[in-house]
C-alpha positions as CSV (number, residue, x, y, z in Angstrom):
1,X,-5.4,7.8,-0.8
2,X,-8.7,9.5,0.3
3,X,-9.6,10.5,-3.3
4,X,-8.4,7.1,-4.9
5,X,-10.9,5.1,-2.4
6,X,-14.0,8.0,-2.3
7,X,-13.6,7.7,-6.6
8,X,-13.6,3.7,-6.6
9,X,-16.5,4.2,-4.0
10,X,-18.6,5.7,-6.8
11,X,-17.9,3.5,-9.6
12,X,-18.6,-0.1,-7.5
13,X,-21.7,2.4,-6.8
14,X,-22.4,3.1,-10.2
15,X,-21.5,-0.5,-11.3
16,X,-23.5,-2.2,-8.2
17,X,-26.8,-0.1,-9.5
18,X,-26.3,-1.4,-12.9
19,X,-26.6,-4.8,-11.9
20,X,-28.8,-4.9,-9.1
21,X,-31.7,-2.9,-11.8
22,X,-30.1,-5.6,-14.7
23,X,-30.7,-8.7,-12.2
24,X,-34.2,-7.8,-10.4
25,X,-35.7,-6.0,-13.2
26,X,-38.9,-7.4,-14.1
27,X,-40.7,-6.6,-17.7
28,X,-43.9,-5.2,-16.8
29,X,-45.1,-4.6,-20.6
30,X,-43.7,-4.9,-23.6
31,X,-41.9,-1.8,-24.3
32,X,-39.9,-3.0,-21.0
33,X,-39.1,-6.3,-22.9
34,X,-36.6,-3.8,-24.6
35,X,-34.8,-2.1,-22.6
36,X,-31.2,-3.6,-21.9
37,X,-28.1,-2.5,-20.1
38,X,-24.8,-3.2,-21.1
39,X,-21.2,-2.9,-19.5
40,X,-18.0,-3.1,-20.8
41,X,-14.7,-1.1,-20.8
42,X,-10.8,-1.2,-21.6
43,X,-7.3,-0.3,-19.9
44,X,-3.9,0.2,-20.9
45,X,-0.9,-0.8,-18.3
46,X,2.5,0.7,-19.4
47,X,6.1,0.2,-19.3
48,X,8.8,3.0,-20.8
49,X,12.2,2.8,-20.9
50,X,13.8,6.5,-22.5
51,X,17.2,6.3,-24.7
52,X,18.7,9.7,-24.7
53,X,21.9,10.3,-25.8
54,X,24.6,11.0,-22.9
55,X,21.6,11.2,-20.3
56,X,20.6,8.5,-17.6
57,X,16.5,8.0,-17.5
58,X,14.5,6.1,-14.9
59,X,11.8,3.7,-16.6
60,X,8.1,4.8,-16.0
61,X,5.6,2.4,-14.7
62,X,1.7,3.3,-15.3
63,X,-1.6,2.5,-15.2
64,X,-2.0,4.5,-18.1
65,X,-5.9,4.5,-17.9
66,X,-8.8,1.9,-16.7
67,X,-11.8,2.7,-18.4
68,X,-15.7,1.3,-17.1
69,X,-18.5,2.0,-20.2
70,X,-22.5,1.9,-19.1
71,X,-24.9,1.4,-21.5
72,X,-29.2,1.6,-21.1
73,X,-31.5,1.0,-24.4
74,X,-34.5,2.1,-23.0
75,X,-35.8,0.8,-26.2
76,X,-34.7,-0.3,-29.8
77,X,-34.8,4.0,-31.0
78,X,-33.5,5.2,-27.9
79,X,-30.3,4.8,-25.7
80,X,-28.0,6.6,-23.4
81,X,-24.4,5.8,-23.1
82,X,-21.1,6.8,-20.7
83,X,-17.6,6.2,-20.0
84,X,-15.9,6.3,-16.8
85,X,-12.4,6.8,-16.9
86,X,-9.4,6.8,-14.3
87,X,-5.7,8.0,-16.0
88,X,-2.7,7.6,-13.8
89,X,-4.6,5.5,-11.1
90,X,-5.5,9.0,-9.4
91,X,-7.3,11.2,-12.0
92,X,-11.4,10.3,-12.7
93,X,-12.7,12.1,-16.4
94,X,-16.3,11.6,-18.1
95,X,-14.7,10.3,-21.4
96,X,-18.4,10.7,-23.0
97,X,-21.9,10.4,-22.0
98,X,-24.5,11.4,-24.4
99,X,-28.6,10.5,-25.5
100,X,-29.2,8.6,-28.9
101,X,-32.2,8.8,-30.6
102,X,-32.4,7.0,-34.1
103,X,-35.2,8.0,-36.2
104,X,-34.1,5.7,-38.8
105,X,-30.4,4.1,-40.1
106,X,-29.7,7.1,-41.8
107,X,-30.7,9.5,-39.1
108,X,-30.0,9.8,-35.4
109,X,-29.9,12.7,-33.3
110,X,-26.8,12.8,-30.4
111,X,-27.0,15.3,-28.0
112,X,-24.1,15.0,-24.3
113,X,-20.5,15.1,-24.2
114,X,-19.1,13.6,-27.6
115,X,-16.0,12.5,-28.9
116,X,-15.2,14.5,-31.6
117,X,-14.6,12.7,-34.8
118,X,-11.4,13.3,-36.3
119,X,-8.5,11.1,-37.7
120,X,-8.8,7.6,-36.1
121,X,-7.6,7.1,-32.7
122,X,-9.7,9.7,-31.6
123,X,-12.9,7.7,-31.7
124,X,-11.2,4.2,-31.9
125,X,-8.7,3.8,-28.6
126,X,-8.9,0.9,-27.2
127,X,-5.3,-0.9,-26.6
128,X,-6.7,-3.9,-28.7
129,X,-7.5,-1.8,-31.7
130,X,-4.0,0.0,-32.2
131,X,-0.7,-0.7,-32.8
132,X,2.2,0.3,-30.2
133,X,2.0,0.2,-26.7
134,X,1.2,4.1,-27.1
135,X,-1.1,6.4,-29.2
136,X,0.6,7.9,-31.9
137,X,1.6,10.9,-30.6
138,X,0.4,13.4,-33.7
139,X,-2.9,11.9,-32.1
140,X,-1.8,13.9,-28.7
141,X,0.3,16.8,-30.1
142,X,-2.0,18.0,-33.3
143,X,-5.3,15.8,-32.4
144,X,-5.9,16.3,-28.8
145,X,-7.1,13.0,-27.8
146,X,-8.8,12.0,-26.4
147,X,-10.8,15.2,-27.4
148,X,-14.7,15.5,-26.4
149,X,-16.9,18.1,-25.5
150,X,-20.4,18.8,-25.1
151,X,-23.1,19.5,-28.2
152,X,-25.3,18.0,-30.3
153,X,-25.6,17.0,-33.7
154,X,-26.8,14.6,-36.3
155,X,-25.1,10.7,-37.5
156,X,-26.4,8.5,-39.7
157,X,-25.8,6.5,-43.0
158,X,-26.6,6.5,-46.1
159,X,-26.4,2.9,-47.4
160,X,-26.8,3.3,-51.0
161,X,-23.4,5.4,-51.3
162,X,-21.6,3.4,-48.5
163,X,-21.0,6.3,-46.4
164,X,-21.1,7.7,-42.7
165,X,-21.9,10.6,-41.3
166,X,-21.5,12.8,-38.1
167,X,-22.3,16.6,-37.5
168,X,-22.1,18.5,-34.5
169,X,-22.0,21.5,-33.2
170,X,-19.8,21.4,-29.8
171,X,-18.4,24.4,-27.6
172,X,-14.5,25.0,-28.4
173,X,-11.2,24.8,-26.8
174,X,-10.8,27.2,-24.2
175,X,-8.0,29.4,-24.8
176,X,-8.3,32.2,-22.1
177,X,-10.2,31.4,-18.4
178,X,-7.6,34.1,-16.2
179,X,-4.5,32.3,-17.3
180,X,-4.0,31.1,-21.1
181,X,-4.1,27.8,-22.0
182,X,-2.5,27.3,-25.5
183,X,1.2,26.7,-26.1
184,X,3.6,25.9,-28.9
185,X,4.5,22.4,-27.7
186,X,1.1,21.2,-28.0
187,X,-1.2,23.4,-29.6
188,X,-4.4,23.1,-28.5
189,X,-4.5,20.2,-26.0
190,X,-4.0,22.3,-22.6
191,X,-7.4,23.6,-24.2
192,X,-9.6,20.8,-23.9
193,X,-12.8,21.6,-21.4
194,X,-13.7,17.7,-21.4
195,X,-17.6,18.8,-20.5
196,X,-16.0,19.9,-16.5
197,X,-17.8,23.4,-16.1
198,X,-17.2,24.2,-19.8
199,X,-17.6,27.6,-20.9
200,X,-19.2,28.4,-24.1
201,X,-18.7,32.5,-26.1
202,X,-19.2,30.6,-29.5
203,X,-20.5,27.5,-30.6
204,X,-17.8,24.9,-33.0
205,X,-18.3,22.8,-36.2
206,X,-17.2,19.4,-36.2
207,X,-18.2,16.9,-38.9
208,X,-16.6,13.4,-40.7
209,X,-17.8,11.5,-43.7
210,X,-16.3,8.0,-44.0
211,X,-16.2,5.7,-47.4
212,X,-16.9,1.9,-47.1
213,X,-17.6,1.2,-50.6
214,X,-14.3,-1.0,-51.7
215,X,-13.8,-4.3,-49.9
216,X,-10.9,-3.9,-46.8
217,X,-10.9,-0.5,-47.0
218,X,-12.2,2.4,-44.9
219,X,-11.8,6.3,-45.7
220,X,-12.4,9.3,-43.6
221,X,-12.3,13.3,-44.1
222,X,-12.4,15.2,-41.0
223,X,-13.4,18.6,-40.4
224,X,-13.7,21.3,-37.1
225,X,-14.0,25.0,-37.5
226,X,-14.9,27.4,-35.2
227,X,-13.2,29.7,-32.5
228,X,-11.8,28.9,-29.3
229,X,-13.7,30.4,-26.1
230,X,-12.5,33.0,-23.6
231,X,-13.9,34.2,-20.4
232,X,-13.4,37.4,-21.0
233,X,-16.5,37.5,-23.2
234,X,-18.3,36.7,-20.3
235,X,-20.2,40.6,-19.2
236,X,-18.6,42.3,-21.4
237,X,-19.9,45.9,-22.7
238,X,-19.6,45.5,-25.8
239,X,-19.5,49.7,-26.5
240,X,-16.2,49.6,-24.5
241,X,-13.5,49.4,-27.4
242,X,-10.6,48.5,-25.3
243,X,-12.1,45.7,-23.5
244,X,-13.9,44.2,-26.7
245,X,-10.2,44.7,-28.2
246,X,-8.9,42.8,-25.4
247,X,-11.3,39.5,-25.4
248,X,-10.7,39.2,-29.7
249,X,-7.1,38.9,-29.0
250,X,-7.4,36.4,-26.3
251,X,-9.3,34.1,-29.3
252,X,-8.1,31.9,-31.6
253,X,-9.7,30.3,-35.0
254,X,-9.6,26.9,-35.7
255,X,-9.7,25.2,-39.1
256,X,-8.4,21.3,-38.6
257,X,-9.1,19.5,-41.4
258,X,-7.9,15.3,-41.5
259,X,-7.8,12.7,-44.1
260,X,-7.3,8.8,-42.9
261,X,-7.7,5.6,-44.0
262,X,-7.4,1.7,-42.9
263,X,-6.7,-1.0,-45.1
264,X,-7.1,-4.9,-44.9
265,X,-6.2,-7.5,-47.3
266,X,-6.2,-11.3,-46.0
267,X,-3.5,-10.8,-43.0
268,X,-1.8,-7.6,-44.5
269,X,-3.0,-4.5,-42.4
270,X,-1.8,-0.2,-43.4
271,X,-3.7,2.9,-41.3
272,X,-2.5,6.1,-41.4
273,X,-3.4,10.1,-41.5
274,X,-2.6,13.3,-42.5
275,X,-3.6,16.6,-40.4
276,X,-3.5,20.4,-40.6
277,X,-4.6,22.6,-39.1
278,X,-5.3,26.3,-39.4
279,X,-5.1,28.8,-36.7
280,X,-6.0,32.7,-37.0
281,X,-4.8,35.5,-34.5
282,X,-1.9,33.7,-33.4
283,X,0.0,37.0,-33.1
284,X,-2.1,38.9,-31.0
285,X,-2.6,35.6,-28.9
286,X,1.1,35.6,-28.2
287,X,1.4,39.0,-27.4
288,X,-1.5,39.1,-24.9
289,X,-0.4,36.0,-22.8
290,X,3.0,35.4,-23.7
291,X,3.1,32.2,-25.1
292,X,4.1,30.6,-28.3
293,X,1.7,28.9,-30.2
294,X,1.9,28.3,-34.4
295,X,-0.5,29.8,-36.4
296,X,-0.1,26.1,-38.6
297,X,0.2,22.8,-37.3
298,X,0.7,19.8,-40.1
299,X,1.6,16.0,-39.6
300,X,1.0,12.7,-40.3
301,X,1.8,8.6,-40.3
302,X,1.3,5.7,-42.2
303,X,1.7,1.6,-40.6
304,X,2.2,-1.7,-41.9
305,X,1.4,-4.9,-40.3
306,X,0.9,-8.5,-40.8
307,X,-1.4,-11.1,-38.7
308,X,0.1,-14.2,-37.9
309,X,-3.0,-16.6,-36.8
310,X,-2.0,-19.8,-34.8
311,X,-3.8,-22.2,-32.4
312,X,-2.3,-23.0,-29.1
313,X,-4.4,-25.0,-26.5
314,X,-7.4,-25.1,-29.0
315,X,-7.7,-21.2,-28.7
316,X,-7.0,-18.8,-31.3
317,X,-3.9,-16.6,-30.9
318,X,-2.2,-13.9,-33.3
319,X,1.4,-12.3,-33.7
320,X,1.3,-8.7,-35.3
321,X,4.4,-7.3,-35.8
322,X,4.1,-3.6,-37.3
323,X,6.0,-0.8,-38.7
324,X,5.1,3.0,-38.1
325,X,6.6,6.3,-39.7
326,X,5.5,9.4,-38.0
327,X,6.0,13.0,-38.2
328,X,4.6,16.0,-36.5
329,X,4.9,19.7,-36.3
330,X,3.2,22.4,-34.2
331,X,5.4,25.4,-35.5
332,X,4.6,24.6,-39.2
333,X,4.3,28.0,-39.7
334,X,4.3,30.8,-37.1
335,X,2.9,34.5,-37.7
336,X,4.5,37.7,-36.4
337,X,7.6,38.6,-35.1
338,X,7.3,34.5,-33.4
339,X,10.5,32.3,-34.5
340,X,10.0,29.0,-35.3
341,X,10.9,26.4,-32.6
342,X,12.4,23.2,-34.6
343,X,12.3,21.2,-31.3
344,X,8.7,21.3,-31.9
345,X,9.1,19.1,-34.9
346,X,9.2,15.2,-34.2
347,X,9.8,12.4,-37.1
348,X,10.1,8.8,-35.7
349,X,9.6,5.8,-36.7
350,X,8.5,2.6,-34.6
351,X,8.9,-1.0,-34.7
352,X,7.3,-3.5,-32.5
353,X,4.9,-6.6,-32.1
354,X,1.7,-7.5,-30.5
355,X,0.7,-10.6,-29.5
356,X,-3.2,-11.4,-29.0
357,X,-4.3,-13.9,-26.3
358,X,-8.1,-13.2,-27.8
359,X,-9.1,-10.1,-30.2
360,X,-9.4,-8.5,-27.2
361,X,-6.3,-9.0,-25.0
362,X,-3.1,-8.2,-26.4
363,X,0.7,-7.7,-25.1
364,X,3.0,-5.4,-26.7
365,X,6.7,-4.7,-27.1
366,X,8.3,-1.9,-29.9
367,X,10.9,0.6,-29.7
368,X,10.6,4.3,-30.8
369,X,13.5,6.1,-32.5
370,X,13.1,9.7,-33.2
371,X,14.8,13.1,-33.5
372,X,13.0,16.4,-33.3
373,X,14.3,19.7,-35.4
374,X,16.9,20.6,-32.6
375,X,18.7,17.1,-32.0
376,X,21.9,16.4,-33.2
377,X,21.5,12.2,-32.5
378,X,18.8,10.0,-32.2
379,X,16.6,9.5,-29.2
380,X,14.7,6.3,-28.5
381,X,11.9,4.6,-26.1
382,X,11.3,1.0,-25.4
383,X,7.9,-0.1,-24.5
384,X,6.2,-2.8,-23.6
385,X,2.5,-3.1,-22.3
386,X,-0.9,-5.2,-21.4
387,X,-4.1,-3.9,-23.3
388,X,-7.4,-5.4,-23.0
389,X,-11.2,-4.0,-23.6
390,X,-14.3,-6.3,-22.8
């Protein structure tokens, strides 16, 4: 209870410094006249009920994750923006918080902890913006999200071929730090730093072009390539075979690449994604810490939806109701003498609706059913939650 009240402390801190400088500011000049702060944030409150076959499971009740975003424009080129977040009522992350300076539309430079851009939900994660009470869970098992780190880079546009940009260079996951933190289940999440005393032995590419050029519909290529980091880099004598020998096998390369797109015609809605990834040295990995992790990870999913608009009370209300295939695997290949675990392959496929109070206030209700590699029947989850973002 100590923790929950000393982190609340420093957000009604942070928040209460906000306002105070938003309220008694006074413009002195007229660069002053620009700056501006902003506030805002989002949370997700959860209800699951499992389904497994000839098994009894308690329902879970969570605050999955309250979220407080501070924003300050110290002038129309230059800002500064961060994101507070609590998960599980108990745990407190930096989601990002990085400096903006746009030299033009078509140029800015980013530098702080960033999301990194790849696939969808990654960047876009709000509870408003997504169907199902829960991320798709290729977007936790393959993409990590949410997945930031700190680095700098370049985003822009460039109008006349209706495309985005972003390009960054970012420190990596970190596979080794005294213990290893990769597995088979999940790949790569366990490695996420999240800018909390990161440790950098080689720097990461991570770039994403998006298409808006045809009417309703939006296109994106991911890309991140690099290596993951190890401690055991750190002081090394580099003359010393055996140790040098040592640190390459407690790294991994990393070569995700993601294609996804979002589509919107009248009330008709689709989104979906495909992702591989890539990893090198698997085998000597495995045999240095004992784990299990693939050497290829591949999934993907694709949704339909349809928006039902009605008034009720002179306010504007919608009815989605959605449908979502999904498949994952993180043993899509495996090097070495390493077996391939099918329980590490998932396909499901989702049902549900949401029902928006305003654009940004939705409840939700669906039902998962899935099998992974291994199962012999069909597993399922009922959800139901409250989403909101402001």
């Amino acid at each position: 209870m100590k923790r929950i009240n000393k982190n609340l402390l420093i957000v009604l801190i942070l928040g209460i410094s906000f306002g105070v400088s938003t309220i008694f500011a006074q413009p002195t000049s007229k660069s002053e006249e620009d700056k501006k702060v902003s506030i805002g944030g989002y949370g997700q409150i959860d209800f699951n009920k499992p389904f497994i076959p000839n098994q009894n499971s308690n329902s879970k009740l969570d605050i999955h994750r309250m979220v407080l975003l501070f924003g300050y424009e110290y002038n129309k080129r230059l800002s500064f923006l961060t994101e507070i977040e609590f998960e599980h009522v108990t745990e407190v992350y930096v989601e990002q918080a990085y400096l903006n300076y746009a030299f033009s539309p078509s140029l800015n430079f980013r530098a702080g902890l960033l999301l990194i851009p790849m696939g969808i939900i990654n960047e876009y994660h709000e509870p408003s913006s997504f169907n199902g009470v829960e991320r798709p869970l290729l977007d936790t098992r393959i993409i990590p999200s949410t997945w930031r780190e700190i680095g700098m880079g370049l985003t822009g546009q460039v109008t006349a071929a209706s495309l985005t940009y972003q390009l960054y260079l970012v420190n990596g996951f970190a596979s080794y730090d005294g213990s290893a933190k990769l597995k088979g289940v999940d790949a790569l999440r366990g490695g996420r730093q999240k800018g909390a005393e990161s440790f950098m032995s080689s720097p990461n590419l991570s770039a994403k072009i998006s298409y808006h050029g045809i009417l309703g519909l939006e296109l994106g290529l991911s890309g991140y390539f690099g290596k993951t980091q190890s401690s055991l880099y750190n002081g090394i004598d580099f003359t010393n075979k055996d140790l040098v020998q040592k640190a390459d096998s407690s790294v991994v390369g990393v070569s995700m690449m993601a294609f996804d797109y979002r589509y919107r015609l009248g009330n008709f809605r689709s989104r979906g994604q495909v992702v591989y990834s890539n990893l090198s040295n698997t085998d000597a990995y495995n045999k240095f810490t004992g784990r299990d992790l693939g050497s290829a990870l591949f999934g993907y999913y694709a949704e339909v939806s349809y928006v039902i608009p009605f008034n009720m009370q002179d306010q504007q209300h919608e009815v989605e109701p959605f449908v979502r295939w999904e498949h994952y695997n993180t043993h899509f290949d495996v090097a070495g003498d390493l077996t391939a675990n099918d329980s590490y392959s998932y396909n499901g496929i989702g049902v549900g609706v949401g029902y928006r109070f305003h654009e940004n206030a939705v409840f939700k209700i669906d039902y998962i059913l899935y099998r992974n590699g291994t199962d012999t029947l069909n597993s399922g989850v009922f959800n139901m939650g409250v989403g909101v973002n402001f």
